[in-house]
Backbone as CSV, one residue per row, in Angstrom:
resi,resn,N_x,N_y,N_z,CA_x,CA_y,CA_z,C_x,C_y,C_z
1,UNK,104.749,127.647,144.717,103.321,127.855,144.752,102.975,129.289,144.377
2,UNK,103.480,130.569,144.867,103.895,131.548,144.513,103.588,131.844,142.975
3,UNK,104.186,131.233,142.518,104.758,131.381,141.093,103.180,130.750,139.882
4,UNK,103.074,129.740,140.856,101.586,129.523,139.955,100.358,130.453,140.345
5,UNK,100.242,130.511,141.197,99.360,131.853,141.608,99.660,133.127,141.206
6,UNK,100.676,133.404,140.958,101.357,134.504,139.520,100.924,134.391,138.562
7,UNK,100.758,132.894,137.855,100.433,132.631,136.648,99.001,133.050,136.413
8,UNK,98.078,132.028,137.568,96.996,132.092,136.995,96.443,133.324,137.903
9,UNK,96.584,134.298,138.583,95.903,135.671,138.308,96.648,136.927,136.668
10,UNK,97.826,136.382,135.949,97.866,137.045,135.280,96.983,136.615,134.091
11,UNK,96.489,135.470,134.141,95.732,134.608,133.064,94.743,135.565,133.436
12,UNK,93.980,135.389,134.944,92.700,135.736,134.999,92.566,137.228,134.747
13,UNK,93.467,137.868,134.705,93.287,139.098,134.338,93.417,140.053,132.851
14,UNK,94.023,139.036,131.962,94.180,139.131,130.732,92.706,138.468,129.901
15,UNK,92.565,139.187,129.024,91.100,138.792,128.296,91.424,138.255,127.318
16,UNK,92.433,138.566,126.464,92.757,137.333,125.512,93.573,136.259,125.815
17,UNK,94.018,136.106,126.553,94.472,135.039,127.448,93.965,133.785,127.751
18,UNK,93.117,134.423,128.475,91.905,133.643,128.677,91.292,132.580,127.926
19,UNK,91.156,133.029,127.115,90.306,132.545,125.290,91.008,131.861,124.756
20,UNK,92.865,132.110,124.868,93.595,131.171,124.279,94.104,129.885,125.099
21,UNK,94.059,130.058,126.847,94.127,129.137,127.242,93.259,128.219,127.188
22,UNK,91.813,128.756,127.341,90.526,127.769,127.000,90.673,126.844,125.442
23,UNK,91.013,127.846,124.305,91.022,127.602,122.841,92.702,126.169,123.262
24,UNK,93.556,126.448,123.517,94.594,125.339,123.577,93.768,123.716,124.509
25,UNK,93.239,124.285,125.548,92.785,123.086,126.181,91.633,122.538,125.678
26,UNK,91.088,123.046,124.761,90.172,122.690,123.796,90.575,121.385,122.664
27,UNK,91.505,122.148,122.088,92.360,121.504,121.288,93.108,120.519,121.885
28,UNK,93.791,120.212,122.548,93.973,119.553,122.924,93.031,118.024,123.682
29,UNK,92.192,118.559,124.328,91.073,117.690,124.665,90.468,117.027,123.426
30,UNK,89.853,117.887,122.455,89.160,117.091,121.143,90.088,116.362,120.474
31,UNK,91.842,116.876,120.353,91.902,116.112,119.383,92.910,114.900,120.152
32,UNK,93.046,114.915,121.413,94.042,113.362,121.573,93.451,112.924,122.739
33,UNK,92.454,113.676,123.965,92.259,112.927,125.047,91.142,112.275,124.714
34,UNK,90.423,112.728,124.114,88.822,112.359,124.284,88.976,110.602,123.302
35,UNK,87.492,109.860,123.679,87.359,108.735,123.396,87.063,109.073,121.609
36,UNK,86.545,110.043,121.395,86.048,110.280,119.986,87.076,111.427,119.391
37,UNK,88.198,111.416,119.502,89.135,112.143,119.240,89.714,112.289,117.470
38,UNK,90.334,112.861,117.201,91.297,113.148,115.752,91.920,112.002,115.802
39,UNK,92.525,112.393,116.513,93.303,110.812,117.017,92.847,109.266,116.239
40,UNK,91.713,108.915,117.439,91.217,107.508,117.318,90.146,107.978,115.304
41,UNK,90.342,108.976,115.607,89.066,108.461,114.078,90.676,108.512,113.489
42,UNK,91.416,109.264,112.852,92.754,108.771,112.168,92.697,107.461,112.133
43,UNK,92.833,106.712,113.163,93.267,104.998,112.699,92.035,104.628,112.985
44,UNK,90.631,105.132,113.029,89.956,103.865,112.722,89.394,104.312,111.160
45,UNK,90.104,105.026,110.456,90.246,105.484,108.848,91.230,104.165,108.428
46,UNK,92.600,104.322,108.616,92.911,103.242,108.589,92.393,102.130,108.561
47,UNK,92.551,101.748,109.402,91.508,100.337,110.342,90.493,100.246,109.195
48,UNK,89.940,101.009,108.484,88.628,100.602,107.877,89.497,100.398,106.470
49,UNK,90.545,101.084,105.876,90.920,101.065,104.301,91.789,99.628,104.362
50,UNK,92.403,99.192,105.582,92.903,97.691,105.680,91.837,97.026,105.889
51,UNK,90.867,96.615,106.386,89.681,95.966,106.276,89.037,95.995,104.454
52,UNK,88.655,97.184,103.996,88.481,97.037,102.654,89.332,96.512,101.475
53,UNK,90.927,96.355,102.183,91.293,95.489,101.128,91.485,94.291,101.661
54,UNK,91.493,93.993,102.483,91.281,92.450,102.607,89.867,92.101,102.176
55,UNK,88.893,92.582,102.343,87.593,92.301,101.651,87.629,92.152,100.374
56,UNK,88.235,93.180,99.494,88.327,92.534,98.176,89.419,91.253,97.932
57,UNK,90.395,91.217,99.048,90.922,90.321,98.682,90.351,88.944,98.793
58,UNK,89.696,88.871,99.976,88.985,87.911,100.182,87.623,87.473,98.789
59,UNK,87.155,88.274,98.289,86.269,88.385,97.114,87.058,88.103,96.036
60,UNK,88.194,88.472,95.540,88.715,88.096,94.713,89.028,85.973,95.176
61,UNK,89.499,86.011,96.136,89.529,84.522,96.139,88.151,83.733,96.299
62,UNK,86.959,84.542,96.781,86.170,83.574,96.504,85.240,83.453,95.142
63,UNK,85.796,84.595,94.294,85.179,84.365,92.972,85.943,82.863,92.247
64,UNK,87.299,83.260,92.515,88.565,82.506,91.740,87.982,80.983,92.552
65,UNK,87.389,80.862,93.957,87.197,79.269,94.237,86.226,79.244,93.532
66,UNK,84.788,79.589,93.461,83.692,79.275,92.583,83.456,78.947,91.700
67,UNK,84.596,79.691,90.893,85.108,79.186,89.140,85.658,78.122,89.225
68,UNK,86.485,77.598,90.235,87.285,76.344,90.786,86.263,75.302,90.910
69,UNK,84.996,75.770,91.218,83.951,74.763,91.624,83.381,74.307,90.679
70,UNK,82.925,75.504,90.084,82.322,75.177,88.257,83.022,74.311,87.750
71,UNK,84.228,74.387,87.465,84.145,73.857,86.565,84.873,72.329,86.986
72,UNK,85.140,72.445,88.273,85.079,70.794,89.056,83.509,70.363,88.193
73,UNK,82.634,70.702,88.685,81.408,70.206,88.558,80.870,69.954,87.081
74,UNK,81.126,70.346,86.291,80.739,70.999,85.031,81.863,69.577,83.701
75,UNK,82.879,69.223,84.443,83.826,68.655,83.606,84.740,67.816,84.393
76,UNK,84.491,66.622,84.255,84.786,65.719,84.894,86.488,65.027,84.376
77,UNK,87.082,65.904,83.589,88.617,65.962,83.154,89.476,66.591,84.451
78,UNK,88.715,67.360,84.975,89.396,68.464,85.819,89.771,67.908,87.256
79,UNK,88.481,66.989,87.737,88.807,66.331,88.740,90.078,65.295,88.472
80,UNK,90.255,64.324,87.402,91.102,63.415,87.011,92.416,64.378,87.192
81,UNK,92.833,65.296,86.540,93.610,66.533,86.554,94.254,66.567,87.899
82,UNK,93.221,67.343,89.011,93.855,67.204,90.460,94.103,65.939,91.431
83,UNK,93.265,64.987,90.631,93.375,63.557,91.534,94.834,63.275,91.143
84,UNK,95.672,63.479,90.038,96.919,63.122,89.725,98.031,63.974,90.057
85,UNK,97.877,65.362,89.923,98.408,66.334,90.424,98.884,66.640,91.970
86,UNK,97.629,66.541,92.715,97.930,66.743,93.932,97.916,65.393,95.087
87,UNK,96.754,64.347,94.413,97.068,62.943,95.735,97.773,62.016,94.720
88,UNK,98.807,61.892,93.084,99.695,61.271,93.203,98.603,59.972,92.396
89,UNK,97.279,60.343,92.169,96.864,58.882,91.677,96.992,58.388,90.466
90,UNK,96.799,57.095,90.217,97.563,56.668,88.779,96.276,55.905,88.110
91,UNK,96.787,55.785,87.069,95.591,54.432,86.138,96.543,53.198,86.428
92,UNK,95.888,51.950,86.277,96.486,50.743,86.854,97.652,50.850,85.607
93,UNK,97.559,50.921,83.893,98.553,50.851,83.759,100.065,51.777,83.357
94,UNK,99.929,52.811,84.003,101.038,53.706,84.449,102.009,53.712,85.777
95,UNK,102.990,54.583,85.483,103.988,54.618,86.651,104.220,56.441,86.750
96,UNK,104.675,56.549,88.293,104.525,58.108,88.457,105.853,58.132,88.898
97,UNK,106.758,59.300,88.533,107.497,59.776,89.069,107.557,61.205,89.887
98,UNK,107.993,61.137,91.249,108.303,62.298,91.495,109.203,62.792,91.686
99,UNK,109.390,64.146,91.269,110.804,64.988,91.200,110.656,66.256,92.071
100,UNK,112.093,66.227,92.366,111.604,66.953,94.010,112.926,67.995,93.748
101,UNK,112.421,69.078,94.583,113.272,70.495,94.446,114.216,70.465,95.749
102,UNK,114.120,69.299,96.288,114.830,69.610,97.991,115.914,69.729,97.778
103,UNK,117.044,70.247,98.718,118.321,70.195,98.626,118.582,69.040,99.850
104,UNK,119.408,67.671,98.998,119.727,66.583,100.209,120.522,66.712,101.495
105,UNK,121.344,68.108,100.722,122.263,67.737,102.063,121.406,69.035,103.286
106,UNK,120.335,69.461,103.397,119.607,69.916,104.045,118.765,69.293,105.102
107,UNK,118.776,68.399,104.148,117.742,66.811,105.297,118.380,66.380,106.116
108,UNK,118.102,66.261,107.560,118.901,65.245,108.242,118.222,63.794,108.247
109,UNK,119.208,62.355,108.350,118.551,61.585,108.449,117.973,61.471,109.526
110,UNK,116.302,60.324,109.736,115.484,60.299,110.333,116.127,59.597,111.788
111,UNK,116.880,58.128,111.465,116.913,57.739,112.543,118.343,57.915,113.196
112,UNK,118.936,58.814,112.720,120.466,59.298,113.391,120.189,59.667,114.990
113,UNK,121.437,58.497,115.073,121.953,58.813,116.500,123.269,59.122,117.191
114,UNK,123.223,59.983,118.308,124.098,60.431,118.558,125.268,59.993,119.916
115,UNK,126.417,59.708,119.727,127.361,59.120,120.635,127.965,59.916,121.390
């Protein structure tokens, strides 16, 4: 106890001292304790330049669906296009094959059982 009461009458008696202990706890306070700190604005800089690119990213995909929409709407080839492409549909007189990238021996069979 001694020893801090050493400290702070040699503080209180030094004049530039003083100024620099105030000037450190200053600094310190503004830039990491406080709610509005160096600190928190640093990442909410961040926080805002990851938000702006997901915004364009998000803008970039909803230009790219709109054009997707157009020209659904606009040209009636395009729908025929994905109706075959993605649900597999046929004209009565065709046949579809599908060819598949799986590796078989990856699959287990469905109704295997075990002894």
């Amino acid at each position: 106890m001694k020893i801090v009461r050493a400290i702070f009458d040699y503080i209180r008696r030094s004049n530039i001292l003083k100024y620099v202990v105030v000037f450190v706890c200053a600094i310190i306070i503004i830039g990491f304790a406080d709610e509005n700190s160096a600190w928190n604005h640093f990442h909410n800089k961040q926080k805002i330049s990851e938000l702006k690119s997901e915004i364009e990213r998000y803008t970039a995909e909803y230009e790219r669906d709109n054009a997707r929409i157009r020209e659904l709407e606009s040209n009636p080839k395009s729908i025929e296009k994905i109706a075959r492409e993605r649900y597999f549909m046929k004209k009565d007189d065709e046949d579809i094959f599908v060819l598949s990238d799986d590796n078989p021996d990856a699959q287990t069979p469905i109704n295997e059982t075990t002894e």
